[in-house]
C-alpha positions as CSV (number, residue, x, y, z in Angstrom):
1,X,-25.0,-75.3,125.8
2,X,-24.6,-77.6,128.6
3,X,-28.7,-77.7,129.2
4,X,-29.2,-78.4,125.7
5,X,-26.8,-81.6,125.9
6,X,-28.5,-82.4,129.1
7,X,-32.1,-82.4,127.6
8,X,-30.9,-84.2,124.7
9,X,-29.9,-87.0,127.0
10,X,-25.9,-86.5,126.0
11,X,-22.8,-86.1,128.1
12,X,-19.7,-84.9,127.7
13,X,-18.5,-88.4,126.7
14,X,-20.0,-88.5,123.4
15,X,-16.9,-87.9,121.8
16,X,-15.2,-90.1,124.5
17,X,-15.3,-94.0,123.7
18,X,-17.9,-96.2,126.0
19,X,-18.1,-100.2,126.3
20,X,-18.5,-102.0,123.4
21,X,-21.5,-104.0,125.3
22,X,-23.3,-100.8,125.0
23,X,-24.2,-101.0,121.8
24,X,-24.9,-105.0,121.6
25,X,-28.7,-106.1,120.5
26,X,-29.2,-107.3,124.3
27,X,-30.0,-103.7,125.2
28,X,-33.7,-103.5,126.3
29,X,-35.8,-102.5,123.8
30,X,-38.0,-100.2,126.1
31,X,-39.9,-98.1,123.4
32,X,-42.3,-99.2,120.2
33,X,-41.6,-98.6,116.6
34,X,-43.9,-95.9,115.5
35,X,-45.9,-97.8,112.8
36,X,-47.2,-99.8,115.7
37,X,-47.4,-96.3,118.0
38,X,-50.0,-94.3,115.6
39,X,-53.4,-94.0,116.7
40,X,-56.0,-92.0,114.3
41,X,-59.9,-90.7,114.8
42,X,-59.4,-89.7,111.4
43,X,-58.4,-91.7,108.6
44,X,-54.7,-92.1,107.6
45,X,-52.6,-89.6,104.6
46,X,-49.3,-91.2,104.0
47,X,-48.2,-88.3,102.2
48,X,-45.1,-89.8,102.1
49,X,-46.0,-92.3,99.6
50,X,-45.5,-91.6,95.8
51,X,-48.3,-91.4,93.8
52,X,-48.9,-95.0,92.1
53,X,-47.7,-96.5,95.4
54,X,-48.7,-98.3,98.2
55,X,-49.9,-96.3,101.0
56,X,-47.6,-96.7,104.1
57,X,-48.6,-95.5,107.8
58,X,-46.8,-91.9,108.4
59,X,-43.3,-92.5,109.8
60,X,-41.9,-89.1,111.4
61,X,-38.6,-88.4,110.0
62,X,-38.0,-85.0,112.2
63,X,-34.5,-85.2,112.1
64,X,-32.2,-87.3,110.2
65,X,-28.7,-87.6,111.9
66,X,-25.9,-88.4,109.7
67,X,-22.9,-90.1,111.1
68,X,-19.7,-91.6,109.5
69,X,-20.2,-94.7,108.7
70,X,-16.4,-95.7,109.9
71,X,-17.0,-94.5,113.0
72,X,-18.4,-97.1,115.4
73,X,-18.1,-94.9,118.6
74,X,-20.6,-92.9,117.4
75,X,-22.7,-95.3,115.8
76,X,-22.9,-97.0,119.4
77,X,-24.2,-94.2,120.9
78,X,-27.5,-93.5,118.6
79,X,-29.8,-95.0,120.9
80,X,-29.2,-92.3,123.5
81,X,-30.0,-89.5,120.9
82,X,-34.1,-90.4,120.8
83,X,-33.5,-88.7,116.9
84,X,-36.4,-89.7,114.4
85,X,-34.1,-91.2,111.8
86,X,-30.2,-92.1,111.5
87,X,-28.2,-91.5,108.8
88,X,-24.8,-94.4,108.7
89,X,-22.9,-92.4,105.8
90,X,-20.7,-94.3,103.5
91,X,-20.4,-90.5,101.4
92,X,-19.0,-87.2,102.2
93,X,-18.2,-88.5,105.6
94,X,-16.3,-91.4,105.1
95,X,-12.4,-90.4,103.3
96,X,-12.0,-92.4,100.2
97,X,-9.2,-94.9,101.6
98,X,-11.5,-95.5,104.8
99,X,-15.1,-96.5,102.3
100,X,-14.1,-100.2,102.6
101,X,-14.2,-99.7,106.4
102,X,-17.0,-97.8,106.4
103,X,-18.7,-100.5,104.5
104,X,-18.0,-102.9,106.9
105,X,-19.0,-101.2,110.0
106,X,-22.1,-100.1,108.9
107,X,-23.1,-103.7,107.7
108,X,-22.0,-105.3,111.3
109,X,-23.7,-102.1,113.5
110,X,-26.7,-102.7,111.3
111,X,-27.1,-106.1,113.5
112,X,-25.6,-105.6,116.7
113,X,-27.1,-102.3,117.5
114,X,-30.1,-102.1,119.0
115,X,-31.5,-98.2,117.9
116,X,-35.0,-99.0,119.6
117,X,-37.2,-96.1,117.7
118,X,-34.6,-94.6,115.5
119,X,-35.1,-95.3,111.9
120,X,-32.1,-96.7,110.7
121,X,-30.3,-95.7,106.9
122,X,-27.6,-95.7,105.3
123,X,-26.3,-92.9,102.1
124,X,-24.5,-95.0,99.6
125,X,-22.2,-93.5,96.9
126,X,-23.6,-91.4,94.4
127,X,-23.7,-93.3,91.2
128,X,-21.3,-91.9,89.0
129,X,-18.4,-92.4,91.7
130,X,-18.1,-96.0,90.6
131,X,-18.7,-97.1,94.5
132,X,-22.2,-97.6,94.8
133,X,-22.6,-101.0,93.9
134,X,-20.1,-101.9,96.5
135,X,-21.8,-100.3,99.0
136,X,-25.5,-101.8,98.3
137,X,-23.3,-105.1,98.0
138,X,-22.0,-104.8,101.8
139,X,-24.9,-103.6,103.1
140,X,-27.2,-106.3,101.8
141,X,-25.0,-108.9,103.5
142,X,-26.5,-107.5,107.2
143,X,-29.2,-109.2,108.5
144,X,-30.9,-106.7,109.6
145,X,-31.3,-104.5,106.6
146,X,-31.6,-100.8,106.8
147,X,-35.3,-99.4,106.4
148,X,-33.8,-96.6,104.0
149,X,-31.4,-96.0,101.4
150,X,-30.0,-92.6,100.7
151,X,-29.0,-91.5,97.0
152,X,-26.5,-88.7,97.2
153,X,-26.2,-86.3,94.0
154,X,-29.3,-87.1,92.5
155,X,-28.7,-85.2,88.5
156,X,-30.6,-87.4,86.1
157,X,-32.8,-90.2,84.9
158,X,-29.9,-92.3,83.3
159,X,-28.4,-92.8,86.8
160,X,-31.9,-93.7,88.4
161,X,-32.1,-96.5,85.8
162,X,-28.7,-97.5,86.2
163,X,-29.7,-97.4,90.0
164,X,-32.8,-99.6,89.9
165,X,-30.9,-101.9,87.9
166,X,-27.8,-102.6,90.0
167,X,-30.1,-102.8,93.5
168,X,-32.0,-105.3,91.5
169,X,-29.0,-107.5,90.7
170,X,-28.4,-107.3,94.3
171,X,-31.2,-108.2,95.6
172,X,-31.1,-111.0,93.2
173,X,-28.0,-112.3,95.1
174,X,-29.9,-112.6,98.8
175,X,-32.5,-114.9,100.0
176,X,-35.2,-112.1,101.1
177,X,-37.0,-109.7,99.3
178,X,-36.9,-106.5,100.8
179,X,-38.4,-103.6,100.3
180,X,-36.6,-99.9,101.4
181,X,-37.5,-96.3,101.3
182,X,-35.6,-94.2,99.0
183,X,-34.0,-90.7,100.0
184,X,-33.0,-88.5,96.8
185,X,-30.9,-85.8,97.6
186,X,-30.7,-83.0,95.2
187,X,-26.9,-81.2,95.5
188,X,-26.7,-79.6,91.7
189,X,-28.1,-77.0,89.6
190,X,-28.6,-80.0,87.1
191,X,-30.1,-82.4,89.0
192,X,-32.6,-79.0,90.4
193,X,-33.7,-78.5,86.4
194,X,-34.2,-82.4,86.0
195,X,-36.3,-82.7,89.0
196,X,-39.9,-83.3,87.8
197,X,-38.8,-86.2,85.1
198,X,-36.0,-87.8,87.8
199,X,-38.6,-87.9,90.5
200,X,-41.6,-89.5,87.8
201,X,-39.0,-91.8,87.0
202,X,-37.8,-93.3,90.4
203,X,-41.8,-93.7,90.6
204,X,-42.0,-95.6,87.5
205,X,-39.1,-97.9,88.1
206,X,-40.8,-98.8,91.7
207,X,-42.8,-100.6,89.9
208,X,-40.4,-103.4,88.9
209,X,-37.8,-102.3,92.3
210,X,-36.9,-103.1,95.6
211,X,-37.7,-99.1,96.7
212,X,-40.6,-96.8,97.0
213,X,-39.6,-93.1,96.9
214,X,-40.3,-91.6,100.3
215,X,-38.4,-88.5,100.8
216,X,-36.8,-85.6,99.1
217,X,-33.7,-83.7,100.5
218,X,-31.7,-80.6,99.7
219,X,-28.2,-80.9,100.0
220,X,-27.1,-76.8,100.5
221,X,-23.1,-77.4,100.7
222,X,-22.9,-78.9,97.4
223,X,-25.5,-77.0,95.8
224,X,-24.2,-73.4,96.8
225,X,-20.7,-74.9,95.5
226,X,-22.0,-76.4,92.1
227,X,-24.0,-72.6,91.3
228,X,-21.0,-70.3,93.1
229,X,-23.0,-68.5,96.0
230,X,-22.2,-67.6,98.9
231,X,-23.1,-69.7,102.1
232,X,-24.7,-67.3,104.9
233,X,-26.6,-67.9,107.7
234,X,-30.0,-66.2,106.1
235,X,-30.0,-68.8,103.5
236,X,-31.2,-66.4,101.1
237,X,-28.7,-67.7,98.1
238,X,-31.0,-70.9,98.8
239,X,-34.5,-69.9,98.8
240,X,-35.9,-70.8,95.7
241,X,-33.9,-74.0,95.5
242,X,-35.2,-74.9,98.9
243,X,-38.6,-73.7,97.6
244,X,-38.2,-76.3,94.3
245,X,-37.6,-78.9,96.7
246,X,-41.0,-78.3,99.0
247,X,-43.0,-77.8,96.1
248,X,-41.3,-80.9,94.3
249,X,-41.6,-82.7,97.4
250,X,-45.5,-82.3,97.6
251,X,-46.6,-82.8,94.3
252,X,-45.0,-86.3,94.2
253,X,-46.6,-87.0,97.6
254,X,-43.1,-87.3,99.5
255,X,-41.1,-85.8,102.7
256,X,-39.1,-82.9,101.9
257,X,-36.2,-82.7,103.9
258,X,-34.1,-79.2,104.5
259,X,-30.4,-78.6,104.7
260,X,-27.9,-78.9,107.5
261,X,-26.7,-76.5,109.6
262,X,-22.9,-77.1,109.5
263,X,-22.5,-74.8,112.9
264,X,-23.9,-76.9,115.3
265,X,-22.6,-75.0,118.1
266,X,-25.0,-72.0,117.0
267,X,-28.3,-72.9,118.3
268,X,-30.1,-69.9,118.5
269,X,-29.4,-69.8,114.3
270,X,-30.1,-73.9,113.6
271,X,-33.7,-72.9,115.9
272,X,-34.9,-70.1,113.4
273,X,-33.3,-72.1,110.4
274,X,-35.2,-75.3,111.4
275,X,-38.2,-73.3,112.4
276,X,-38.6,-71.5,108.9
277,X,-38.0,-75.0,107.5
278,X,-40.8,-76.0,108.8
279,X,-42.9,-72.9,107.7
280,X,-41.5,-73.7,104.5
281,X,-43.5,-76.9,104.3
282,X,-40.6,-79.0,105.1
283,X,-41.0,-82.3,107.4
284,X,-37.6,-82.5,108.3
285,X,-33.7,-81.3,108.9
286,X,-30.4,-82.6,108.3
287,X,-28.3,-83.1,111.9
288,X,-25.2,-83.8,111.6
289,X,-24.5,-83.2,115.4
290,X,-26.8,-84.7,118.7
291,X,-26.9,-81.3,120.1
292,X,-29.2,-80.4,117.0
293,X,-31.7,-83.4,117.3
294,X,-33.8,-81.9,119.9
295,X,-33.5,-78.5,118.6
296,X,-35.0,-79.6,115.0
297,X,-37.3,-82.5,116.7
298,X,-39.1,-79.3,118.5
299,X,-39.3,-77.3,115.5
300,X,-41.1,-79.8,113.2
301,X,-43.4,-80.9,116.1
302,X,-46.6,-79.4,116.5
303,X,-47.5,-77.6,120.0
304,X,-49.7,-78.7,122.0
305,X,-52.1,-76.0,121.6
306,X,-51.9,-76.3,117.7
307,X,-53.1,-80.1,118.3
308,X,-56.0,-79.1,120.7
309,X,-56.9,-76.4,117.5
310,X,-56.5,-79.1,115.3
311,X,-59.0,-82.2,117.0
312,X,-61.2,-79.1,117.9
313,X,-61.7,-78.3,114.1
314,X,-61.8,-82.0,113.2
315,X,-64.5,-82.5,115.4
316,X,-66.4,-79.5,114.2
317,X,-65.8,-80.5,110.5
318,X,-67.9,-84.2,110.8
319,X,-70.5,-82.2,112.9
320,X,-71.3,-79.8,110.0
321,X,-70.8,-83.0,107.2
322,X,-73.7,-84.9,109.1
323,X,-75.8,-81.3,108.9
324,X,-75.0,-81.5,105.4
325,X,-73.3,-77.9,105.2
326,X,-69.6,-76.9,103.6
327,X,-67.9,-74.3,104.6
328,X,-68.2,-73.0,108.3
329,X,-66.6,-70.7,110.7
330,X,-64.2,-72.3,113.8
331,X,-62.6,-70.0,115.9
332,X,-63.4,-66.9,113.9
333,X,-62.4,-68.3,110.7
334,X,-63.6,-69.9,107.8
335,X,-63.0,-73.8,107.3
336,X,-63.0,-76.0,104.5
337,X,-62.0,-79.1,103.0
338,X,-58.1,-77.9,102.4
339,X,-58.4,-76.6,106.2
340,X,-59.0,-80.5,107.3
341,X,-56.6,-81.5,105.9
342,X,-54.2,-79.2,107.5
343,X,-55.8,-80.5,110.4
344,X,-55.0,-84.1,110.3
345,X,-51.9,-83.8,109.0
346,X,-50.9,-81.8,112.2
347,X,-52.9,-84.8,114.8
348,X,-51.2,-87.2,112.4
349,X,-47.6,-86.1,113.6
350,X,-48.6,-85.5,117.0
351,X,-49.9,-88.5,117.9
352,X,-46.8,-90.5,115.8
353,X,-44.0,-88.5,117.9
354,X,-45.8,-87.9,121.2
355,X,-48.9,-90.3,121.6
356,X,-49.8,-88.8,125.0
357,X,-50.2,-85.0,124.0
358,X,-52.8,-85.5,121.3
359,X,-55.0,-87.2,124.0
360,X,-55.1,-84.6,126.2
C-alpha cells in the first residue's frame, strides 16, 4: 500500500489539511497541457469527437478522479495526483444541505488552483433534481471555466433538450462564449434502452449549443440499484451493460468511460477491473480515490513494447502503400487497413501521456 502512495506522489497527509497557499494559481506551472504535448508521424483520429463535429486533437482521459465538490482540502491537493482528468462533484458526493457550498467552492477552486495538466470538470445535478441550473449558474460565474461538464443520470431525450436549453440561457448571461465537453453518464435501465436516440440527440443539439459530446460513462452503483443485481467484484451482473456502453461509445465516435471501483484499498481487484476495462475497449476509469490514479493510468496506457509494435507496423504499412500492395504480413501476421488503425490509435496515446516513450 505504502509503495503505491509513494509512486503516486501521495503522503499520508492527504487526508490531513496543508496551507492554503498550496493551492493558489502562483504555483509553477512546470508541465504543458497535452493538446500542445501531441506529436504525430501519422495523421490525427479524434475519436472522441461526435460524428457531425469538429475534430479536436486526442485529449487522454485515463482516469477521471471525482472529488466532493465541498471539500476544498482535497481539491487543493489535485495537482500532486498527475491524474488525466478531475472530477469537482456537485452530485452524489456533495449531501443536499452542503450543494450551495459545493457550488461555491468549486466556482472559486476553479480560479485559484493551478491543476497544471489535469483536466479540470465538474458533474452538475442530474436534470430532474431541480438543481442543475443552479449549478451551471455558479459555475459560469468562474473565470476560469471548467473544460468539461458532467451529466449524471442521463434517461432521455426530453431532459437533453431541457439541458441544451437552460446552458444556453446561461451562457446568454456571461460575456464569453465558451465551448465544453460533455460527459453523459448512463446509471438506469431506462436511460441503457434510450441510448442510441439520447446520444443522436446531444449530437444534434451541438449544433445550436455551448457542448460537443466527448465521452460516455457507466455509472455501476446506480445502475445495479435501478435493475436489483447484486454488486460483486467479477462484475458479471454488468457485462452487457458495460458492453452497450463500449459499443455505444464507438459508434458515436466518443470515450467510453468504465465504472468505479468503490474499494479503493483493493488494488490487486481495481488492476484486473481496470485492465479488463481496457480490453473491453474502454479509454478510461472512474477514481474516486488517488491511490487508484496510477493504478488505472497504467492500465489504459500502452507498453512500451506495444508502441515499438505499433510505429514498426506503421512504418511497414506506407512502405507497402508506395509498392502499391494491400494486405501484408508483419510479425507473422496479416495487416490491413483496420490493423492501422489499431496502430495509431495506440502511438496516439502514447505519445499524448508519455511523449518520451514513443520516441524511443
Amino acid at each position: 500500500m505504502m509503495s503505491l502512495m509513494l509512486s503516486a506522489g501521495i503522503s499520508r497527509s492527504w487526508f490531513i489539511s496543508r496551507s492554503p497557499s498550496f493551492c493558489l494559481r502562483n504555483v509553477p506551472l512546470v508541465r504543458v497541457l497535452f493538446q500542445t504535448s501531441v506529436r504525430l508521424s501519422t495523421p490525427l483520429r479524434s475519436y472522441c469527437s461526435a460524428p457531425g463535429q469538429h475534430s479536436i486533437i486526442f485529449r487522454p482521459r485515463r482516469a477521471l478522479l471525482f472529488v466532493a465538490g465541498n471539500d476544498e482540502r482535497k481539491i487543493c491537493k489535485i495537482p500532486t495526483l498527475d491524474a488525466d482528468c478531475v472530477v469537482m462533484d456537485c452530485e452524489d458526493a456533495v449531501a443536499p444541505s452542503k450543494k450551495d457550498e459545493a457550488r461555491k467552492t468549486v466556482t472559486r477552486m476553479l480560479d485559484e488552483v493551478d491543476f497544471g495538466r489535469t483536466e479540470c470538470a465538474v458533474r452538475i445535478n442530474s436534470v430532474d433534481s431541480g438543481l442543475a441550473d443552479d449549478d451551471l449558474l455558479a459555475i459560469l460565474q468562474a473565470k476560469n471555466l471548467p473544460s468539461a461538464i458532467v451529466l449524471p443520470k442521463v434517461e432521455s431525450v426530453e431532459e437533453m433538450q431541457t439541458f441544451a436549453a437552460n446552458l444556453n440561457t446561461a451562457v446568454a448571461e456571461i460575456e464569453v462564449n465558451p465551448t465544453f465537453d460533455l460527459f453523459a453518464i448512463l446509471e438506469s435501465a431506462k436511460g441503457l434502452m434510450n441510448l442510441q436516440p439520447i446520444l443522436q440527440e446531444i449530437v444534434s443539439l451541438s449544433d445550436m449549443s455551448p457542448f460537443r459530446l466527448a465521452a460516455l460513462a457507466f455509472g455501476s452503483e446506480d445502475f445495479a440499484a435501478d435493475i436489483g443485481a447484486s454488486r460483486t467484484s467479477e462484475a458479471t451482473e454488468l457485462l452487457y451493460a458495460r458492453q452497450m456502453v463500449v459499443l455505444a461509445a464507438k459508434a458515436f465516435g466518443l470515450q467510453a468511460i468504465d465504472y468505479a471501483s468503490v474499494d479503493f484499498k483493493d488494488t490487486e481487484s481495481l488492476k484486473r477491473q481496470a485492465e479488463e476495462g481496457a480490453r473491453f475497449g474502454f479509454t478510461g476509469k472512474v477514481a474516486i480515490h488517488p491511490l487508484q490514479v496510477p493504478i488505472i493510468q497504467q492500465a489504459f496506457s500502452p507498453s512500451p513494447e506495444r508502441v515499438v509494435w505499433a510505429r514498426g507496423l506503421i512504418q511497414a504499412f506506407q512502405q507497402h502503400q508506395q509498392e502499391g500492395k494491400g494486405a501484408f504480413v508483419y510479425e507473422g501476421k496479416m495487416i490491413d487497413k483496420p490493423s492501422l488503425l489499431q496502430a495509431q490509435n495506440v502511438v496516439q496515446l502514447a505519445e499524448a501521456v508519455e511523449p518520451s516513450i514513443s520516441q524511443e
